[in-house]
C-alpha positions as CSV (number, residue, x, y, z in Angstrom):
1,X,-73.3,-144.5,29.6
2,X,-69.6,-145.4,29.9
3,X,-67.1,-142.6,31.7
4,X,-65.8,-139.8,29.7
5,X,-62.6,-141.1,28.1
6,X,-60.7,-137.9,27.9
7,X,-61.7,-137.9,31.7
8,X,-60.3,-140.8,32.1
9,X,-57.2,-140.2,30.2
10,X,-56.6,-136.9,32.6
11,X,-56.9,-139.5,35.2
12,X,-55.0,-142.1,34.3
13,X,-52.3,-138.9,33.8
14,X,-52.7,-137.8,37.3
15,X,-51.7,-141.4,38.6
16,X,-48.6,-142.3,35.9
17,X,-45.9,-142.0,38.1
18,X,-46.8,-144.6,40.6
19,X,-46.0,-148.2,40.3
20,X,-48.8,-149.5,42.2
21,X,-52.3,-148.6,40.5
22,X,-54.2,-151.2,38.6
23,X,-57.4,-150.6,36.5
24,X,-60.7,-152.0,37.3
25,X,-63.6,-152.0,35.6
26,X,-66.7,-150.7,37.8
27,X,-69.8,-148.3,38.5
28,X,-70.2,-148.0,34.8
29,X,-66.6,-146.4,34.6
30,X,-62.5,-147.2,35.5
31,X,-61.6,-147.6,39.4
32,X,-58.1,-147.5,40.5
33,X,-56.6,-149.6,43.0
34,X,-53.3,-148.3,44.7
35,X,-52.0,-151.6,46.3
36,X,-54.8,-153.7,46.0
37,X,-57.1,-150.9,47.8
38,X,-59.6,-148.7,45.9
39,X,-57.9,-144.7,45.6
40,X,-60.3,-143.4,42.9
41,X,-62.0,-143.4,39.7
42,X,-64.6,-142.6,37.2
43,X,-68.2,-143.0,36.6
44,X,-70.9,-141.1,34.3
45,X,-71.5,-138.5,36.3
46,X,-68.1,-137.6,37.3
47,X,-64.6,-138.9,39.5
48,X,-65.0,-140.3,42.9
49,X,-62.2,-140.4,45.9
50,X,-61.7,-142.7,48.9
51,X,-60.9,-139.7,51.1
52,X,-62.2,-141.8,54.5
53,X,-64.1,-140.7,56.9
54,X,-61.9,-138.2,58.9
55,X,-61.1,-135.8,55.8
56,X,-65.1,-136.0,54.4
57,X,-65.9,-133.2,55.7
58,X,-62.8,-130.9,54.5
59,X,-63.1,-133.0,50.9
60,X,-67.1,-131.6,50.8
61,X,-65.9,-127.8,51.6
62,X,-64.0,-128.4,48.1
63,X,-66.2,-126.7,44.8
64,X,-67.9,-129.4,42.6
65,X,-67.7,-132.0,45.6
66,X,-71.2,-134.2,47.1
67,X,-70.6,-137.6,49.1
68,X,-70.6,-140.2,46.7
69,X,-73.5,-142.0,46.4
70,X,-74.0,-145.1,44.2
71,X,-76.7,-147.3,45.7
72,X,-79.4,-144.8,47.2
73,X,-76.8,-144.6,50.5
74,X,-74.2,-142.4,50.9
75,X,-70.3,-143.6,51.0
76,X,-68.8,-142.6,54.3
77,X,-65.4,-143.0,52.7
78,X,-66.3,-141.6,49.3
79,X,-66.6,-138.0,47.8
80,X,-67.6,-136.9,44.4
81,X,-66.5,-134.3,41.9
82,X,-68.6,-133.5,39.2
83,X,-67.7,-134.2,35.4
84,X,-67.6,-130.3,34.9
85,X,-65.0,-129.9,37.9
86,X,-62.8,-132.2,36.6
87,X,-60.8,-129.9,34.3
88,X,-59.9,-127.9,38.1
89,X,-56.7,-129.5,38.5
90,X,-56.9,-127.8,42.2
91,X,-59.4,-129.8,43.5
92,X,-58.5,-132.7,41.5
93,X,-55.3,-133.4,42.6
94,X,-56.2,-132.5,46.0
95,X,-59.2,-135.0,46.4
96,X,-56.1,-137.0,45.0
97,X,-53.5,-137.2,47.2
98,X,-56.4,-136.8,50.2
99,X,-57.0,-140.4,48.8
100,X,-53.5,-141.9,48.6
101,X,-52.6,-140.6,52.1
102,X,-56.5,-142.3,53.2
103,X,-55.0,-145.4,51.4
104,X,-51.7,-144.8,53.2
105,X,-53.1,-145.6,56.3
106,X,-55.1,-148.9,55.6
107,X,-53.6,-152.7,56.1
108,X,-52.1,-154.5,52.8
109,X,-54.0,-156.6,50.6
């Protein structure tokens, strides 16, 4: 099953003012890239953010939230929100800018 394309749109949404975020095609949904690094996205069962490792913890204390978790291990980086969460624009658009600031941080590609 492909991700929820009214999800997607309301993500897609979130990130339209920025220049820098490419689509990609992956875990069964829509990734975006924010200059060249991975920022967020969608799968099946819901949105995932590259929060990194020193915000995890204050990303989980966040309703809706679970470390992401593709391959049987968990994503140190990664969070969660559930599908039903989404439509919280609290926690989404916190989760997203937890990302971009993450992504702030990291080398260019």
């Amino acid at each position: 099953m492909a991700a929820d394309p009214g999800l997607l749109e309301l993500m897609r949404s979130d990130m339209a003012d920025r220049q820098d975020v490419r689509e990609q095609r992956m875990f069964g949904g829509m990734a975006f890239m924010v200059s060249g690094h991975m920022a967020c996205g969608l799968m099946p069962r819901g949105a995932f953010y590259r929060v990194g490792r020193a915000r995890q913890a204050e990303a989980l204390a966040l309703d809706g939230t679970a470390v992401m978790n593709v391959t049987r291990r968990p994503m140190p980086d990664f969070v969660e929100l559930a599908a039903d969460c989404m439509g919280e624009d609290a926690a989404r658009l916190t989760l997203l800018d937890m990302a971009l600031t993450h992504i702030a941080t990291l080398p260019p590609r």
